[in-house]
Backbone bond lengths (Angstrom), bond angles and torsions (degrees), N, CA, C in turn:
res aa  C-N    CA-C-N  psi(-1)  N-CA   C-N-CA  omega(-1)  CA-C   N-CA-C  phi
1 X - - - 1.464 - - 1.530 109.72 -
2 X 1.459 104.15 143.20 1.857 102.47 -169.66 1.884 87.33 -112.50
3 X 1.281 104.65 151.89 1.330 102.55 155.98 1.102 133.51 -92.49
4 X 1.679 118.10 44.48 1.064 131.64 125.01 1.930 123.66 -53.75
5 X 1.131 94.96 -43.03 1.702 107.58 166.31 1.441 112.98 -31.10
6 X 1.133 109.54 -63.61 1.588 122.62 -168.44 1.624 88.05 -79.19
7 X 0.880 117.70 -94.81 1.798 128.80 -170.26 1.689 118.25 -19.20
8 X 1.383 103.06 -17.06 1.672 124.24 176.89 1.009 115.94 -92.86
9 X 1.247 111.32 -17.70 1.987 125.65 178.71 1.530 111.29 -46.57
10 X 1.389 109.62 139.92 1.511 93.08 161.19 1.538 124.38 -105.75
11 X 1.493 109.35 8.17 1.642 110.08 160.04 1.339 98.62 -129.78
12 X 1.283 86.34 165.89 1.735 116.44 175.98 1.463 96.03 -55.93
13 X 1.485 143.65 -73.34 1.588 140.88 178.70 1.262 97.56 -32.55
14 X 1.342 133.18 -82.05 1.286 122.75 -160.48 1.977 125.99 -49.45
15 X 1.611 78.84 -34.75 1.794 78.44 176.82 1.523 119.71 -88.89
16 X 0.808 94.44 7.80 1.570 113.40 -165.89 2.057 95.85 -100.25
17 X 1.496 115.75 -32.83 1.236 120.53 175.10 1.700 104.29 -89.67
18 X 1.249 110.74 -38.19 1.513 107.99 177.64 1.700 112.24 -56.83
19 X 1.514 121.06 -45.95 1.469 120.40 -173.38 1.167 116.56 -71.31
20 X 1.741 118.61 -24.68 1.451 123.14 -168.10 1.722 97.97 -75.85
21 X 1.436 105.85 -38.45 1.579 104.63 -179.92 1.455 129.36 -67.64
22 X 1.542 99.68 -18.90 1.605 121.61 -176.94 2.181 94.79 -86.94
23 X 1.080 125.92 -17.10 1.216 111.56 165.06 1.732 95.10 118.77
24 X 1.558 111.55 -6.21 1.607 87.02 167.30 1.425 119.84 -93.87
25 X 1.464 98.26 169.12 1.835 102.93 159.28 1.271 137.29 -98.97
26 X 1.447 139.88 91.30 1.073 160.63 154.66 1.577 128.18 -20.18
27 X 1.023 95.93 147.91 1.855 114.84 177.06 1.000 129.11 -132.42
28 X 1.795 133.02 142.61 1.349 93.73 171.46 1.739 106.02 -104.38
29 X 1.112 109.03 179.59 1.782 116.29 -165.72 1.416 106.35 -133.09
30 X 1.270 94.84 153.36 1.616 95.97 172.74 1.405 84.48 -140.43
31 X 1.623 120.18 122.18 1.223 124.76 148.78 2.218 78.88 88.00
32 X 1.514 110.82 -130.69 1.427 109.61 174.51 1.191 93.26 -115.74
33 X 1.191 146.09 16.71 1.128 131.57 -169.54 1.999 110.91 -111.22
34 X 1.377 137.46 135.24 1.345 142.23 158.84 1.940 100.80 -15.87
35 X 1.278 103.42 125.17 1.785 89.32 178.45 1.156 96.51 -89.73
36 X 1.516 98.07 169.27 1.696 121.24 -153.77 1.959 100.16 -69.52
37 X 1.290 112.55 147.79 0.906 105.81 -173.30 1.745 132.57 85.54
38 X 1.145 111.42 -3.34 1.405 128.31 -157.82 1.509 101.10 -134.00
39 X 1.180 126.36 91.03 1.456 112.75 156.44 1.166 122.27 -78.11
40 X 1.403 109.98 151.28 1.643 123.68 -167.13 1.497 119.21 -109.56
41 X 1.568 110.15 -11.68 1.544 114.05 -173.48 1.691 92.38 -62.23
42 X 1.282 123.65 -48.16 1.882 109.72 -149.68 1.648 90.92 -60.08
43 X 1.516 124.67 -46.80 1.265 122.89 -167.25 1.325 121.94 -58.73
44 X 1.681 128.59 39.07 1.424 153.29 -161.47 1.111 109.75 -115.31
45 X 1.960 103.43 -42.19 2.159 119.13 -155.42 1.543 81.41 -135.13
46 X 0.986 132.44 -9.08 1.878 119.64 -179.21 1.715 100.06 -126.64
47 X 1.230 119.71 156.30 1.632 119.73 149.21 1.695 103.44 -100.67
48 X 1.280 115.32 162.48 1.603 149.46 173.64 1.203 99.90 -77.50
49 X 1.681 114.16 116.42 1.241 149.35 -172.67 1.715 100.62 -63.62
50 X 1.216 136.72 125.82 1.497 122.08 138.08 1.299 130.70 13.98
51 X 1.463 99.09 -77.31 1.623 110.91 171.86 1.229 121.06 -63.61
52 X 1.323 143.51 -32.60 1.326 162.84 87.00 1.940 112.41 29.25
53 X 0.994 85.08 -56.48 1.394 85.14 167.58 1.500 129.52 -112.64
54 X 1.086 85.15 -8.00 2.022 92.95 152.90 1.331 105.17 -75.88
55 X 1.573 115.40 -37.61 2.021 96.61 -167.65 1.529 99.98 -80.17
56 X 1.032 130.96 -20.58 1.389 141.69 -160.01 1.762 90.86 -62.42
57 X 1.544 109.94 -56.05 0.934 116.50 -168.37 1.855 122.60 -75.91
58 X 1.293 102.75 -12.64 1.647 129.82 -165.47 1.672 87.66 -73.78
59 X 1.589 95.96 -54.88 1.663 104.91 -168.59 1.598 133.04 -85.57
60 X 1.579 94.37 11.96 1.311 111.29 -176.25 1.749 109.08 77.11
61 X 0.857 110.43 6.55 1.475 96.07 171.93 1.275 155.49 -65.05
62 X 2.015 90.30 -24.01 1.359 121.81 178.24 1.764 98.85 -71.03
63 X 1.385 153.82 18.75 1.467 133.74 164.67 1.755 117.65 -12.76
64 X 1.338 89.15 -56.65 1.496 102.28 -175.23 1.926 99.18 -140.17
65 X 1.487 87.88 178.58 1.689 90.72 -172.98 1.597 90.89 -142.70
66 X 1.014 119.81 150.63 1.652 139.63 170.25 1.184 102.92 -117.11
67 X 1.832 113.75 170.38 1.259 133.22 -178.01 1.879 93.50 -117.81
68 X 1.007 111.38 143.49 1.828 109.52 146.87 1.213 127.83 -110.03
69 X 1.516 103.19 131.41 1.470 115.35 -167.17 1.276 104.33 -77.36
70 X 1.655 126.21 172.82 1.183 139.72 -172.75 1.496 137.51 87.30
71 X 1.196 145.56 -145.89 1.075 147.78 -166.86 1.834 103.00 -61.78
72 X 1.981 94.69 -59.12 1.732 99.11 -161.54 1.669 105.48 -55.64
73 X 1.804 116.18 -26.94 1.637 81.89 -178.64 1.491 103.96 -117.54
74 X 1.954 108.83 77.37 1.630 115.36 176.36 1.050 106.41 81.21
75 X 1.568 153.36 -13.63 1.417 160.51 172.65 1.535 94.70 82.13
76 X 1.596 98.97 79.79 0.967 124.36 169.19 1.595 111.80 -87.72
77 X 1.501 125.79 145.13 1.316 129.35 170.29 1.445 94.07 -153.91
78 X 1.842 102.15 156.00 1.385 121.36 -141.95 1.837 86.57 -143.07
79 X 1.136 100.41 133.75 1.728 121.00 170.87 1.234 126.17 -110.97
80 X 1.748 117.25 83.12 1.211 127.39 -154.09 1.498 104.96 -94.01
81 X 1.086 119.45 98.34 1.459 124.48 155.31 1.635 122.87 -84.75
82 X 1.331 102.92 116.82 2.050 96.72 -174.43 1.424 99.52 -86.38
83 X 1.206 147.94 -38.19 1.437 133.44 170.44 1.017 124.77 -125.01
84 X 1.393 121.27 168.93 1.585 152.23 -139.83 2.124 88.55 -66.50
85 X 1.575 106.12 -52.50 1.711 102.14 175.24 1.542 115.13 -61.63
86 X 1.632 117.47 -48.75 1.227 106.97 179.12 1.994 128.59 -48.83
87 X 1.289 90.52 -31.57 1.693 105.80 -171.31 1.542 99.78 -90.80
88 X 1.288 131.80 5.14 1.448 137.68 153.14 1.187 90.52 -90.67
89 X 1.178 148.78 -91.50 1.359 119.07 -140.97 1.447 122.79 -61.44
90 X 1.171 96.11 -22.90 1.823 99.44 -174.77 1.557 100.33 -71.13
91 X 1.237 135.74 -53.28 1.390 144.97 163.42 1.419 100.71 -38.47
92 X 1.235 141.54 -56.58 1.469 127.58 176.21 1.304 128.89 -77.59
93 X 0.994 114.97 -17.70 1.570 139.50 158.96 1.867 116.33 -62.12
94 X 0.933 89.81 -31.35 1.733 107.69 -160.98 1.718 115.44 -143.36
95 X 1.141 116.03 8.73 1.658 114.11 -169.47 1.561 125.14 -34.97
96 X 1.620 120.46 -5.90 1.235 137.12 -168.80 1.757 90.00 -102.23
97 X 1.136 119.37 -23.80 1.453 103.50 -179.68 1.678 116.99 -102.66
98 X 1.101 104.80 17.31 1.453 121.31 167.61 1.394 122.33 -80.42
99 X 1.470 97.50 -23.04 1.829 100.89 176.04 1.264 109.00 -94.09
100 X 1.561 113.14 81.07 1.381 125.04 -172.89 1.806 97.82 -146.47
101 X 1.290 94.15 155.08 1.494 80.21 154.36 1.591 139.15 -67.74
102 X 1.109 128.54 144.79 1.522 132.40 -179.20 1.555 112.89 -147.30
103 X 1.457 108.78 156.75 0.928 143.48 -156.42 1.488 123.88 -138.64
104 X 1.409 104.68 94.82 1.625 107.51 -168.45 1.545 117.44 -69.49
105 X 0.945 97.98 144.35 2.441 89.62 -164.70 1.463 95.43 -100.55
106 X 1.636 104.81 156.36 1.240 109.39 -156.06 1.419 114.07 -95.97
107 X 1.635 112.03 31.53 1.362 114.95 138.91 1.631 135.74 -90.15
108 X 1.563 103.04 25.30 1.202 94.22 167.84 1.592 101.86 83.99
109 X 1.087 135.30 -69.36 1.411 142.28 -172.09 1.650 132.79 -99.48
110 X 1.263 95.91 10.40 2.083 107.02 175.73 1.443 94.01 -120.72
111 X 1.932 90.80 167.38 1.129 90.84 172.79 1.655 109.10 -135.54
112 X 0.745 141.95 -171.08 1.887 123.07 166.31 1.794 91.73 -147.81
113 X 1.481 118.99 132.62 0.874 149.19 -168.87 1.809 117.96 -129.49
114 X 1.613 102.22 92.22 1.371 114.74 -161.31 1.675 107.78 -81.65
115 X 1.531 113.19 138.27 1.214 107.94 156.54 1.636 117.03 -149.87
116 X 1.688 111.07 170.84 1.433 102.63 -178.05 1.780 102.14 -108.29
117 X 1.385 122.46 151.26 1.148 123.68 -162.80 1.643 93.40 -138.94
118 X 1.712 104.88 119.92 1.696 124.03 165.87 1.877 96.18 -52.88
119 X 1.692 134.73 -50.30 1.118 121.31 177.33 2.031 114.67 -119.00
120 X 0.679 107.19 136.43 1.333 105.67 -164.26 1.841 118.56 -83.95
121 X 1.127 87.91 108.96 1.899 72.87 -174.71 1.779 137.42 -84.15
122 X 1.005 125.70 -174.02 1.343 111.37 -170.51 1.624 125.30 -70.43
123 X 1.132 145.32 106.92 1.374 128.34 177.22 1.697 106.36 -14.76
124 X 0.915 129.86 146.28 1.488 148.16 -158.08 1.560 116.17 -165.85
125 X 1.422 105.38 122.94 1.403 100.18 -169.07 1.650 106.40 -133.46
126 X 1.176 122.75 146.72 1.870 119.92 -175.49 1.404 93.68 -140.77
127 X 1.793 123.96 108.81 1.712 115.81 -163.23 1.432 72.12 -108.46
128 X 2.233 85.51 170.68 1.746 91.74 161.00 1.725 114.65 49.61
129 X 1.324 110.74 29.34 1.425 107.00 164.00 2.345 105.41 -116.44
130 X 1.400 80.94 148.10 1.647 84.81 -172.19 1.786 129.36 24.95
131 X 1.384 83.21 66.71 1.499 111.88 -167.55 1.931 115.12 36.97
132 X 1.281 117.24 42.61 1.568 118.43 167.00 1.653 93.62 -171.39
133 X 1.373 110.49 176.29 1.308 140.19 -176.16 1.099 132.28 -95.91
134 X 1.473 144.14 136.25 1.309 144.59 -147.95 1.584 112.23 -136.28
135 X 1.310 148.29 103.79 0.819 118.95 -170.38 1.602 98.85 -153.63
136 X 1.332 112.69 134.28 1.767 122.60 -173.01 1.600 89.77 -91.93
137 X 1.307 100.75 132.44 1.722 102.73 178.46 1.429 96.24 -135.14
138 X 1.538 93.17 126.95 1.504 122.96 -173.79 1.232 131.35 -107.80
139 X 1.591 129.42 -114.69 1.352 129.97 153.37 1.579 107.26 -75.56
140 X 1.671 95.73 148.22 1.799 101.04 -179.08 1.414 109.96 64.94
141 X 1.244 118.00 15.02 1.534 113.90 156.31 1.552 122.43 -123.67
142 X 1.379 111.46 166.16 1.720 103.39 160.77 1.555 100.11 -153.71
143 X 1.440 95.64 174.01 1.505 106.48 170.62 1.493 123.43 -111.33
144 X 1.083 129.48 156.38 1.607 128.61 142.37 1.514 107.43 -53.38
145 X 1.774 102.88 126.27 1.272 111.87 170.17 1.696 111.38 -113.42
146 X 1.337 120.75 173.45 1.135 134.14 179.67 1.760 96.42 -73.53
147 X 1.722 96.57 137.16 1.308 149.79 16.32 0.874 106.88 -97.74
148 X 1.465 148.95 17.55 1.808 150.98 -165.14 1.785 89.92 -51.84
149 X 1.448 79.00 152.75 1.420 100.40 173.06 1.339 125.30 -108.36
150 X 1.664 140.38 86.57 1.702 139.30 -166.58 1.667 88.38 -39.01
151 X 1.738 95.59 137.91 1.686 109.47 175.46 1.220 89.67 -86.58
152 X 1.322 154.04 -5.28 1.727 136.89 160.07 1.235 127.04 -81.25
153 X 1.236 110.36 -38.80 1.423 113.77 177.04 1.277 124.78 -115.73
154 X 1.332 120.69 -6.32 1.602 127.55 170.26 1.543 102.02 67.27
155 X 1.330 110.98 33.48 1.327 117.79 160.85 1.305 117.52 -106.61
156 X 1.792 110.94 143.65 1.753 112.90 -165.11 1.652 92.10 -87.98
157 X 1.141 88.67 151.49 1.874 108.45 150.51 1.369 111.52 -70.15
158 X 1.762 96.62 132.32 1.186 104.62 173.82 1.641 142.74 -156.37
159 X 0.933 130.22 -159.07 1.712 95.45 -164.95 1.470 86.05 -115.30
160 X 1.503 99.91 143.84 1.971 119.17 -168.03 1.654 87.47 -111.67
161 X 1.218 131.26 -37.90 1.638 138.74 172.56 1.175 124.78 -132.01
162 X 1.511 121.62 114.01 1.178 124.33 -171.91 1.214 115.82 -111.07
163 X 1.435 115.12 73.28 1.570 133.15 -147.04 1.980 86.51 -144.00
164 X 1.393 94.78 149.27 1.667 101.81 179.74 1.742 107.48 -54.69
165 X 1.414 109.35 175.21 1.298 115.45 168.31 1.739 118.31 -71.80
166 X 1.471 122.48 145.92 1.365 99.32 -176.29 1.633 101.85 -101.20
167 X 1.429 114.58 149.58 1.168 121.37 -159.30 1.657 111.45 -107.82
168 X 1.183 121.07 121.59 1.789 111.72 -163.14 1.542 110.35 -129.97
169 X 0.984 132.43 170.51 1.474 142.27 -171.13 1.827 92.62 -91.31
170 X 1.334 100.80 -61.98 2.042 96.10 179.74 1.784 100.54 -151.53
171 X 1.082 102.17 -175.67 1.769 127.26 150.55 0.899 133.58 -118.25
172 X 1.045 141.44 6.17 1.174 144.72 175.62 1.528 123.30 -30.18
173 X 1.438 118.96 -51.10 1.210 123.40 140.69 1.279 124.49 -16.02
174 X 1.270 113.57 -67.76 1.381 105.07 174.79 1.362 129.03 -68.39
175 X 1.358 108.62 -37.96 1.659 125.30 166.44 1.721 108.54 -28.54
176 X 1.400 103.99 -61.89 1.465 129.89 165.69 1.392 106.57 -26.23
177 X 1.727 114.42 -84.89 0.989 136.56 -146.20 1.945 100.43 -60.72
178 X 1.566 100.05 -43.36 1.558 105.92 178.33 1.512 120.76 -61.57
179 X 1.690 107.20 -27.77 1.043 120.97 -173.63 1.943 106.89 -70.86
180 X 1.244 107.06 -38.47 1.577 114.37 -167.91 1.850 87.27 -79.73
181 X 0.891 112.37 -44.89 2.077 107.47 -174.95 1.644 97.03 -54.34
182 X 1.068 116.29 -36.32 1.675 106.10 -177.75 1.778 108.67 -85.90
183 X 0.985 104.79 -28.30 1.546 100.38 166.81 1.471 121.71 -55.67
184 X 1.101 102.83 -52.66 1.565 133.31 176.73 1.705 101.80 -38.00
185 X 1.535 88.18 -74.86 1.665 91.87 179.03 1.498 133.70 -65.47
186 X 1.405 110.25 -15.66 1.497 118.38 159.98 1.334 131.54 -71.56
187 X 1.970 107.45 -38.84 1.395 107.29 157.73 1.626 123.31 -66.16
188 X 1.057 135.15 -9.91 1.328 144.15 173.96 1.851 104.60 -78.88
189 X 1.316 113.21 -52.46 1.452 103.50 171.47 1.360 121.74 -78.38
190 X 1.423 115.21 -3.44 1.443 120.68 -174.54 1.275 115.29 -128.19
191 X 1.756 140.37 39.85 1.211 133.56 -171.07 1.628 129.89 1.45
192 X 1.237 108.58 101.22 1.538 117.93 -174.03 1.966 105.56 -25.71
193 X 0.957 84.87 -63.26 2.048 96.72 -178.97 1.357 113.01 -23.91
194 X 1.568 90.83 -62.36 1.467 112.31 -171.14 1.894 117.10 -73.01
195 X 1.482 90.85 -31.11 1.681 90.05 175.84 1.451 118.42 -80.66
196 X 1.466 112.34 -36.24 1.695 120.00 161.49 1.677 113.89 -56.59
197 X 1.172 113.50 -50.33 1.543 111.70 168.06 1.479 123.24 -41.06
198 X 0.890 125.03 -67.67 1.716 146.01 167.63 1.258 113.61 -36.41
199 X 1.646 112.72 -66.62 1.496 119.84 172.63 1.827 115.98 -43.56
200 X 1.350 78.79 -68.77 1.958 82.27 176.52 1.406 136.38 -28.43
201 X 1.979 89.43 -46.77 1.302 109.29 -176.07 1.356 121.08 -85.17
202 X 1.587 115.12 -11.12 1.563 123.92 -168.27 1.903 91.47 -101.67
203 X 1.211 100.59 -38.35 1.552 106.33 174.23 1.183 119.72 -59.67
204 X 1.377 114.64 -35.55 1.446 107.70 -163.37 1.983 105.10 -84.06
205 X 1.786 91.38 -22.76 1.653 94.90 171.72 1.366 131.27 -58.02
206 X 1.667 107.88 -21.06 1.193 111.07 -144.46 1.442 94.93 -115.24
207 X 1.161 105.74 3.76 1.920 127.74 -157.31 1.753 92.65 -114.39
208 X 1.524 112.86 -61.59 1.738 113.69 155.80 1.101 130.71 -41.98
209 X 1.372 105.20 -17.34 1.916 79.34 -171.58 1.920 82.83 -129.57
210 X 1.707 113.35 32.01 1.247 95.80 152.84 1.613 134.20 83.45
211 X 1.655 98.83 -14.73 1.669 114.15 179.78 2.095 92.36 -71.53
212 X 1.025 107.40 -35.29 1.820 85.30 -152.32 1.706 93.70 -127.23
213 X 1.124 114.77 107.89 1.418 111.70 -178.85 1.499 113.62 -93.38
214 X 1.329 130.04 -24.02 0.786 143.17 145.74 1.613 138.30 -93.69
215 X 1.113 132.39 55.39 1.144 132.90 -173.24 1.839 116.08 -13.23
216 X 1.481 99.94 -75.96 0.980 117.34 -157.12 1.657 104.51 -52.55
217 X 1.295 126.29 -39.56 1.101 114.63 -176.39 1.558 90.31 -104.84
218 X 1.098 150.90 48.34 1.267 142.20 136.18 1.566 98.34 -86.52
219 X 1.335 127.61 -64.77 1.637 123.84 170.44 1.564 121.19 -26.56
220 X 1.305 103.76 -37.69 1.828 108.61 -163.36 1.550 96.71 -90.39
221 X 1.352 134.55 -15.04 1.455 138.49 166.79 1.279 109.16 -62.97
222 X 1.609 113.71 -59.42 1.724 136.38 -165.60 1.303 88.31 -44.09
223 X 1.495 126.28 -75.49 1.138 152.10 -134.03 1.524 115.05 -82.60
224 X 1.680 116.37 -43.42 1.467 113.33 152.60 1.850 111.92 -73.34
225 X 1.316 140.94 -22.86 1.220 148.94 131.62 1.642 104.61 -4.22
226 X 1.496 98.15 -97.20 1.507 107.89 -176.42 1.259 128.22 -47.52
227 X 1.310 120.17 -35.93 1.638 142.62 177.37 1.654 99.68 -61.00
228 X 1.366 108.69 -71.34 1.763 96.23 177.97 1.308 118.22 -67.03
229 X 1.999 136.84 -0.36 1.168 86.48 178.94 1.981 110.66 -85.08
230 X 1.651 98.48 -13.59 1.245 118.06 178.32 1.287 122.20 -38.96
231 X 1.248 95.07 -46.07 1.912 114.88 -172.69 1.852 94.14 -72.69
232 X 1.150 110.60 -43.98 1.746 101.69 -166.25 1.511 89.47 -93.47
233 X 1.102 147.91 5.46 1.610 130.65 158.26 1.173 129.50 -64.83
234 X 1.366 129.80 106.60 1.334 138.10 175.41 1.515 121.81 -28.88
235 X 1.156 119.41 141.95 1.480 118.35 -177.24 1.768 97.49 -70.76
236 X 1.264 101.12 162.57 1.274 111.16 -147.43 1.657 144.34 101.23
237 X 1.285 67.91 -53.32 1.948 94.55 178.67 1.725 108.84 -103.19
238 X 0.885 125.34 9.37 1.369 124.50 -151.55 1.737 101.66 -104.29
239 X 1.380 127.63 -19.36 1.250 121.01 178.13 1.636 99.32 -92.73
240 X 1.096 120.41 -14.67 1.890 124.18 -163.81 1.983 83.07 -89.63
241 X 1.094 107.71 -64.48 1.410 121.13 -168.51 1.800 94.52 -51.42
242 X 0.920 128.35 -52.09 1.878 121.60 -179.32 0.947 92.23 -61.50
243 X 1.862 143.24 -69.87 1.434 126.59 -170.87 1.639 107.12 -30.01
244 X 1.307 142.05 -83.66 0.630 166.20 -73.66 1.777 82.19 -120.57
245 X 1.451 106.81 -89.41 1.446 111.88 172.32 1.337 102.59 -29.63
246 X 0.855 140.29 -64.65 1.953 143.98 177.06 1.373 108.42 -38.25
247 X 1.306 121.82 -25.64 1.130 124.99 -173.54 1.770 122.82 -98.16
248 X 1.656 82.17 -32.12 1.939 95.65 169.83 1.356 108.83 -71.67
249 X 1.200 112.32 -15.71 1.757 111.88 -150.00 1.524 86.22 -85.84
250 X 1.560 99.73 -68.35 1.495 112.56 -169.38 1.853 116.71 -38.65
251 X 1.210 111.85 -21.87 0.813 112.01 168.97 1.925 137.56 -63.66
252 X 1.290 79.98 -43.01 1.545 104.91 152.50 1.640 112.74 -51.64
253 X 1.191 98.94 -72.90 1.715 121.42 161.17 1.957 98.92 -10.60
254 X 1.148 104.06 -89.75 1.440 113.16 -160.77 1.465 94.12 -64.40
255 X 1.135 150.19 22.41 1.747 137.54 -170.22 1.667 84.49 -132.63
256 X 1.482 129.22 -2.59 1.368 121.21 174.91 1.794 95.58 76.87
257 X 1.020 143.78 9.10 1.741 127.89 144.77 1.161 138.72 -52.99
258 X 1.137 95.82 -43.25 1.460 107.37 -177.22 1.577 112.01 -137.82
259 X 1.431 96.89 138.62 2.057 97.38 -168.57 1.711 104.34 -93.24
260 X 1.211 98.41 159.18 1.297 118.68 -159.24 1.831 97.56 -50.96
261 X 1.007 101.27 -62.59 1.658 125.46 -160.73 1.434 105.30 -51.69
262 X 1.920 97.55 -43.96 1.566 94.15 172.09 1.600 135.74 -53.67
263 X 1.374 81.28 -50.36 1.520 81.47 166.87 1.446 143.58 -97.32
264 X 1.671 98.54 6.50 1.619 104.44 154.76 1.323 106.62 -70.28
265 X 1.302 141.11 -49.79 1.542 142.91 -166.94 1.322 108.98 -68.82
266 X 1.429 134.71 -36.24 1.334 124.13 143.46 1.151 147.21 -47.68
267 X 1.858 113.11 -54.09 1.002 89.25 173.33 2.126 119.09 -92.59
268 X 1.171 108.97 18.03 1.720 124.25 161.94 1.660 97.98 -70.52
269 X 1.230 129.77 -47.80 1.425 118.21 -162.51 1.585 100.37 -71.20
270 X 1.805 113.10 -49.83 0.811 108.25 -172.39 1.518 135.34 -61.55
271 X 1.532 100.07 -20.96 2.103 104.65 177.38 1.491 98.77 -99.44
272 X 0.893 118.11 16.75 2.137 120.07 165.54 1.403 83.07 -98.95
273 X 1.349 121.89 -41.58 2.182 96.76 -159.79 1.776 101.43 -89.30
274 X 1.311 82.14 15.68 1.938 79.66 165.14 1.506 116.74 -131.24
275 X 1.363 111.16 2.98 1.377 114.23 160.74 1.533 108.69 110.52
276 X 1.390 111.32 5.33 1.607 124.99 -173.94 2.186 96.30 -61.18
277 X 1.768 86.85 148.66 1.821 73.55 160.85 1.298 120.04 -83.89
278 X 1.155 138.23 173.95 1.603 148.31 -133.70 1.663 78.96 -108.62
279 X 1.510 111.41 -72.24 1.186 120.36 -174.27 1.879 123.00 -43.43
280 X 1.155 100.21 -64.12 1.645 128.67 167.97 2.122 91.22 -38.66
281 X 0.688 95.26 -54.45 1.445 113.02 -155.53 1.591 106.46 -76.10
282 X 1.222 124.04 -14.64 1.251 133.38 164.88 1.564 109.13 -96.57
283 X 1.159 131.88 -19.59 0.961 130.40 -159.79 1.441 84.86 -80.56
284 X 1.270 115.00 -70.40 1.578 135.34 -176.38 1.402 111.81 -46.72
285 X 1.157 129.39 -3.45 1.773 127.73 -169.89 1.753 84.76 -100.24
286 X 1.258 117.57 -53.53 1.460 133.73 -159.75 1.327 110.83 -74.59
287 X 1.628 119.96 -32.03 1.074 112.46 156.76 1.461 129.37 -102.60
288 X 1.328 130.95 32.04 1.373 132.94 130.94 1.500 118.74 -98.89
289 X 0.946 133.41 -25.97 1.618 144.69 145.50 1.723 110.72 -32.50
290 X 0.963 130.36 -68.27 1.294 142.74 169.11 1.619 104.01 -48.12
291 X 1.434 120.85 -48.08 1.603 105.08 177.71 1.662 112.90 -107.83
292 X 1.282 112.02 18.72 1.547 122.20 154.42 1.503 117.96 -76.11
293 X 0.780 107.01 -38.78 1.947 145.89 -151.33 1.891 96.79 -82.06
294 X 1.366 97.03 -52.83 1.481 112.02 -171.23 2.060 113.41 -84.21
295 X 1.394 112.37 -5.03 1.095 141.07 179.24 1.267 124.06 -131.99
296 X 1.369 139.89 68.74 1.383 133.01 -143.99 1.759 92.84 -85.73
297 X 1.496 101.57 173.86 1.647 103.37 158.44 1.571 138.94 -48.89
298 X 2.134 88.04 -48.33 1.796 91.93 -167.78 1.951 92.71 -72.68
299 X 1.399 106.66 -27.06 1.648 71.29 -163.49 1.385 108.85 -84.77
300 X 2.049 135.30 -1.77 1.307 107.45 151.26 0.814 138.47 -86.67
301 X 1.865 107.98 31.71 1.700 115.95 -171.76 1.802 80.81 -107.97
302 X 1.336 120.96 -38.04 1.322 119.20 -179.91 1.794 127.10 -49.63
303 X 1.639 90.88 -46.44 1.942 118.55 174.69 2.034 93.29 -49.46
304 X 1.322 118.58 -30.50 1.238 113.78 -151.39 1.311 101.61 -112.51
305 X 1.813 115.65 15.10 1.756 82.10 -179.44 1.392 92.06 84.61
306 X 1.251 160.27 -51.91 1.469 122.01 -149.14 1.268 143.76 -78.08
């Protein structure tokens, strides 16, 4: 069975039974979002039973259906371009990874570009580049699949290539490549001069008076630190708790330890693998980032005497 099977469906139930049989794991959606009532984290380490997706559908849940990326369906990863510029550059960047299957999104202007990966790489994200968004979605992510319907435009998902999946050893390459586009765009809002100046000088404070002898792996502690307590925070608490981590991090952030991008893409992967919205969830990284950033570590180790 190809997942063309599923992707050919003309309802959400049916394609939603075609993908589970083709080896992925499924969701149901309302709009892009997990429908109400339905958590989506277990559907990561288990697939959705038959029956499971009959009630899904009993209770209206099926609106739309998603795929989940990562290990549970074959270590699957997905190449989300939201507009017509983003999916040019990646195509010129990469034109050998275009002969994959894809899936035009039902705004008219993305494209999603499926593949299976022997090692799986990190969710990876490059925003605000050539007027649209770029983003490799990995573990703790999924997509809207065909026939979903975009809640803006009432346009279906649909297949742009109906060609097998292409099958690869890694990406990393690309991981790379997304990683340098966000560099790119940070030194442009942040004058190299001025961002090397700062770092040096906040570094060298924080390096004098002896708190961080190692930077580099003081950052990579913070940062797996902050990430688990996020992941084990109870719903409820889980948008206060990302401010917050966003806010320790950034702090790092402004002392030159840790780069911006890094730890937006962390902690973004990390409130998607708990069911946070994507959107909601950026908002909240950027605005504790922004007042981390503006308050570094050494100087409230400085306010204190330390």
């Amino acid at each position: 069975m190809s997942i063309l099977t599923g992707a050919q469906c003309a309802t959400t139930k049916a394609a939603a039974v075609g993908y589970k049989f083709d080896g992925f794991s499924v969701i149901p959606l309302w709009g892009k979002r997990p429908a109400n009532g339905v958590r989506w984290q277990p559907f990561q380490y288990r697939r959705a039973s038959l029956p499971e997706i009959h009630r899904w559908d009993k209770i209206r849940a099926l609106q739309n259906v998603g795929i989940v990326c990562g290990e549970i369906s074959g270590n699957l990863v997905v190449m989300d371009c939201d507009s017509l510029e983003a999916s040019a550059l990646f195509e010129q960047a990469f034109p050998a990874l275009t002969e994959t299957f894809t899936v035009a999104t039902g705004s008219g202007k993305g494209y999603h570009y499926y593949f299976y990966v022997e090692f799986l790489p990190r969710t990876t994200r490059a925003l605000n580049i050539a007027g649209g968004n770029l983003e490799l979605r990995s573990e703790g992510c999924y997509v809207v699949a065909p026939p979903s319907v975009h809640p803006d435009t009432g346009k279906h998902y649909s297949i742009a290539r109906p060609i097998p999946i292409l099958k690869l050893a890694a990406l990393s390459h690309v991981v790379t490549w997304l990683t340098e586009l966000m560099k790119a765009k940070q030194q442009q809002q942040n004058p190299p001069q001025e961002q090397h100046a700062t770092k040096r000088k906040e570094g060298r404070t924080m390096l004098e008076k002896g708190r961080i002898r190692n930077p580099a792996a003081y950052g990579r502690a913070a940062l797996d630190k902050e990430t688990d307590i996020l992941r084990r925070t109870p719903e409820g608490g889980r948008n206060i708790q990302l401010n917050s981590s966003a806010y320790n991090l950034g702090q790092l952030v402004g002392d030159g330890i840790l780069g911006r991008g890094q730890v937006e893409d962390a902690l973004q992967a990390a409130a998607v693998s708990i069911g946070q919205d994507e959107g909601e969830s950026r908002r909240t990284i950027k605005s504790g980032l922004d007042r981390g950033i503006a308050a570094t570590r050494s100087a409230q180790w400085s306010k204190r005497g330390q």
